[in-house]
C-alpha positions in Angstrom: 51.3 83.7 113.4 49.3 81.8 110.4 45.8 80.5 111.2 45.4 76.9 112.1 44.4 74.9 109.2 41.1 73.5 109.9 40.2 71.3 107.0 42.6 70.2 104.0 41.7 69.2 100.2 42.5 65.8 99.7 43.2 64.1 96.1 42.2 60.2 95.4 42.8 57.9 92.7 46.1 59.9 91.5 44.2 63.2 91.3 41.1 61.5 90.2 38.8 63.9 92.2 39.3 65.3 95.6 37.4 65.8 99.1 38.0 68.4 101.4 37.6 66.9 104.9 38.4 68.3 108.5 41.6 68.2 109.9 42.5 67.5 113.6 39.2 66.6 114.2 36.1 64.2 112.9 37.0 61.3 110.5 39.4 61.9 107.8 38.8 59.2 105.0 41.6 56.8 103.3 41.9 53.7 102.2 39.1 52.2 104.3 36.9 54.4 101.6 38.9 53.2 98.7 38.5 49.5 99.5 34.7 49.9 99.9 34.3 51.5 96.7 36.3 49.0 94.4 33.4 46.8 95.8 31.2 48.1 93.0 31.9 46.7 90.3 29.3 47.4 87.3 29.3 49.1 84.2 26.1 49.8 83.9 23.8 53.1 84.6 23.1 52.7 88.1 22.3 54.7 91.1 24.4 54.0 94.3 23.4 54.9 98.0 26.5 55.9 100.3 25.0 55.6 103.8 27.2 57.6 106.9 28.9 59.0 103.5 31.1 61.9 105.6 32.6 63.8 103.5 31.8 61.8 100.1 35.0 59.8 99.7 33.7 56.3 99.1 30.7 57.5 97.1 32.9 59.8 94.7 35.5 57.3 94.2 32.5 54.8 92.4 31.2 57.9 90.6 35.0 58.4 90.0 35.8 54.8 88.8 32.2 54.3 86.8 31.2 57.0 84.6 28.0 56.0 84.5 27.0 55.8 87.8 25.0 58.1 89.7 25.7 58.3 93.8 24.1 59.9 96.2 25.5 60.9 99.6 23.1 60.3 102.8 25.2 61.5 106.3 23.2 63.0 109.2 26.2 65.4 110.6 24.9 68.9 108.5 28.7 69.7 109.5 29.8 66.5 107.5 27.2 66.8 104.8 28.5 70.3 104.0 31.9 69.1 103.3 30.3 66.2 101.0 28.2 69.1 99.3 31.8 71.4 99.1 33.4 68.0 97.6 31.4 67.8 94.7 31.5 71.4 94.1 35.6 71.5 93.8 36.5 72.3 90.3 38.8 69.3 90.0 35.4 67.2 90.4 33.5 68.9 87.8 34.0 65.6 85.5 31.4 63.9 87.9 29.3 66.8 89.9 25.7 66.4 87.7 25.9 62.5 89.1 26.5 62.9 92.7 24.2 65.0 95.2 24.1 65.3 99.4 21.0 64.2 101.4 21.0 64.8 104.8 19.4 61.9 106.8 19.4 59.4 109.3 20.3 56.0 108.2 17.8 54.3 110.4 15.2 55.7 110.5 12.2 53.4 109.3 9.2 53.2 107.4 7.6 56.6 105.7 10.1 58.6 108.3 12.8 57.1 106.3 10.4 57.7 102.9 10.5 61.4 103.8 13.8 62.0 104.8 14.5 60.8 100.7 15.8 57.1 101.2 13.0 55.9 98.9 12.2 52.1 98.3 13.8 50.0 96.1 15.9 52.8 94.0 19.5 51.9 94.5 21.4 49.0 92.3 23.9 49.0 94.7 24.4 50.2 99.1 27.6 50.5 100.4 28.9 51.7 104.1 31.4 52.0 106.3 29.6 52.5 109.3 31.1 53.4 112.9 33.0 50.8 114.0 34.4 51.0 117.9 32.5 48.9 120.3 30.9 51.6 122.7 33.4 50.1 126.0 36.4 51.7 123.4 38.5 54.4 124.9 35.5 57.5 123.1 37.3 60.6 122.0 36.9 64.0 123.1 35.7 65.2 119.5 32.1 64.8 119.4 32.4 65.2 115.3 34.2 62.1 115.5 33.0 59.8 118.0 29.6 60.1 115.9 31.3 58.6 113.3 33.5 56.1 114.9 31.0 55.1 117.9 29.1 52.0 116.9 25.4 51.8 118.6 23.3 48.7 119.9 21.9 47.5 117.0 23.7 49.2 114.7 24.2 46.8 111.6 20.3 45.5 112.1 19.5 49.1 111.1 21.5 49.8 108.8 21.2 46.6 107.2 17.5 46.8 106.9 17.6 50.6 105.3 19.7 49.2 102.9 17.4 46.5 102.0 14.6 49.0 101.5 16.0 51.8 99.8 17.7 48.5 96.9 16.2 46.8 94.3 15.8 43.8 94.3 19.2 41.8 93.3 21.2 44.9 94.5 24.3 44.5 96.0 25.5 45.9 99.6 28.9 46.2 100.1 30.4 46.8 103.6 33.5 47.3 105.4 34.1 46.8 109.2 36.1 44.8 112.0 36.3 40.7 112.2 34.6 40.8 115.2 31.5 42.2 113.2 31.2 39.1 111.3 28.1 37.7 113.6 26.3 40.2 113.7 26.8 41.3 110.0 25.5 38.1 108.7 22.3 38.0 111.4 21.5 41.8 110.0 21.2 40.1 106.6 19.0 37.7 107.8 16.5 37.0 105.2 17.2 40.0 103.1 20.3 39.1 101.3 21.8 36.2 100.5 24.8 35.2 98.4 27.4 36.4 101.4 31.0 36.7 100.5 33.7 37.8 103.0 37.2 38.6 102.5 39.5 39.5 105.5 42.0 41.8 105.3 45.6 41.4 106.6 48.1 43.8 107.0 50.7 41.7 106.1 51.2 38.1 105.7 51.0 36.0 108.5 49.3 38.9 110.6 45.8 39.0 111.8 42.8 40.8 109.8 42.0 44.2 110.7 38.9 44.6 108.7 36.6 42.6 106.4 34.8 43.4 103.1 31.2 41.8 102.8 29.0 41.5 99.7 25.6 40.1 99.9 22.0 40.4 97.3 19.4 41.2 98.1 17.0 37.9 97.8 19.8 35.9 96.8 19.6 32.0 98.6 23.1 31.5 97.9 25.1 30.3 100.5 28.0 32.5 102.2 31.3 32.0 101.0 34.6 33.3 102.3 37.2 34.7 100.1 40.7 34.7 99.4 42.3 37.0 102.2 43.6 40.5 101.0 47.5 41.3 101.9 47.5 45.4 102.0 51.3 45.5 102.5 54.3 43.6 100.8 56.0 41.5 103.5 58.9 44.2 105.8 57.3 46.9 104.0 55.3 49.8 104.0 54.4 49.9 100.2 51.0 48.7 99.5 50.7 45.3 97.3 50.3 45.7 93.8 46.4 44.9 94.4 45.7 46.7 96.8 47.3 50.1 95.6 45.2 49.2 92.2 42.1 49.5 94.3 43.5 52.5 96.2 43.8 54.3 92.8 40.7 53.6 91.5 42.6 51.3 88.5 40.5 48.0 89.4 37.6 46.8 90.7 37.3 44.3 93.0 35.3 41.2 91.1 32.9 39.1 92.3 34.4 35.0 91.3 
């Protein structure tokens, strides 16, 4: 009898790079990833910050997407940080490898702990995350590897939030992805640290409700928050993404700030 596959090597953006990622256990990454990452949108040399990055997904498909962007990887699992570092090492990623390292660290931790652990003040042009995301009452899993990355915490976005704020310039742009229900708490986390909100919901189909949201917000920005046309994943009695949406899903588009 063959061996049990415990992990499988995963191709994005048609072949654009790949991840290898565990299988039947922990998170497996997909278009939640993809979605964040169109959030970047800039052409210029920059350095991005992919906090709770797994096994790199999000953070390769900017460095991917933008040739001249430089992303680095912070995860506290050593178990997923070692499939990020095996990611970038993958031949078929050899296009981007000198621009994207691992750090392992703990998102929020705070002041010269966070210093030390190499999420250093005001470096990044641009944060994104997809942090855990089911409310602690949720049914947990018997995979530890996986609740840790699925299990939101109390306070979860006010830490994460604020690392993000230190470790980006100022002007930077975080870009999230999470449930509705997050919205609140989202927006308090920003607090007086970024401004310029925008939120677009995202909606299986038409006519059904949001699953997830996508924030932006900058950092010292006074704008006000602004809410977005909503996002259709899927064409209407089908399965086949819409012709947006699979653009961001192969790394072909950007989503733009209006």
């Amino acid at each position: 009898m063959a061996p049990a596959v415990s992990e499988t090597i995963d191709a994005f953006h048609r072949g654009g790079f790949h991840i290898v990622q565990p299988k039947g256990r922990g998170h497996r990454s997909g278009m939640d990833a993809m979605l964040l990452a169109a959030l970047v949108a800039d052409d210029r040399t920059m350095k991005v910050a992919d906090l709770g990055a797994g096994a790199g997904a999000a953070g390769l498909a900017v460095a991917s997407r933008l040739p001249r962007a430089q992303a680095v990887l912070f995860e506290r699992s050593s178990e997923m940080a070692d499939y990020a570092r095996r990611s970038i090492a993958l031949p078929d990623n050899a296009h981007m490898a000198g621009r994207v390292s691992v750090v392992e660290a703990d998102v929020t931790l705070t002041a010269k702990a966070r210093n030390d652990a190499g999420l250093l003040d005001e470096v990044f042009h641009h944060v994104i995350m997809n942090p855990p995301f089911n409310d602690a009452g949720d049914r947990k899993t018997p995979d530890s590897l996986k609740a840790e990355a699925h299990a939101m915490t109390e306070g979860l976005f006010e830490s994460w939030i604020r690392t993000a704020g230190a470790i980006m310039i100022p002007g930077g742009q975080l870009s999230l992805i999470a449930r509705p229900e997050s919205i609140a708490e989202i927006i308090a986390a920003c607090g007086r640290r970024f401004g310029g909100i925008e939120i677009t919901a995202i909606h299986p189909r038409q006519g059904e409700n949001a699953v997830r949201i996508l924030v932006t917000a900058i950092k010292g920005s006074r704008a006000r928050l602004s809410l977005r046309a909503p996002l259709i994943m899927h064409e209407e009695g089908s399965h086949k993404f819409s012709p947006l949406v699979d653009d961001f899903n192969n790394g072909r588009a950007a989503y733009e700030r209006l």
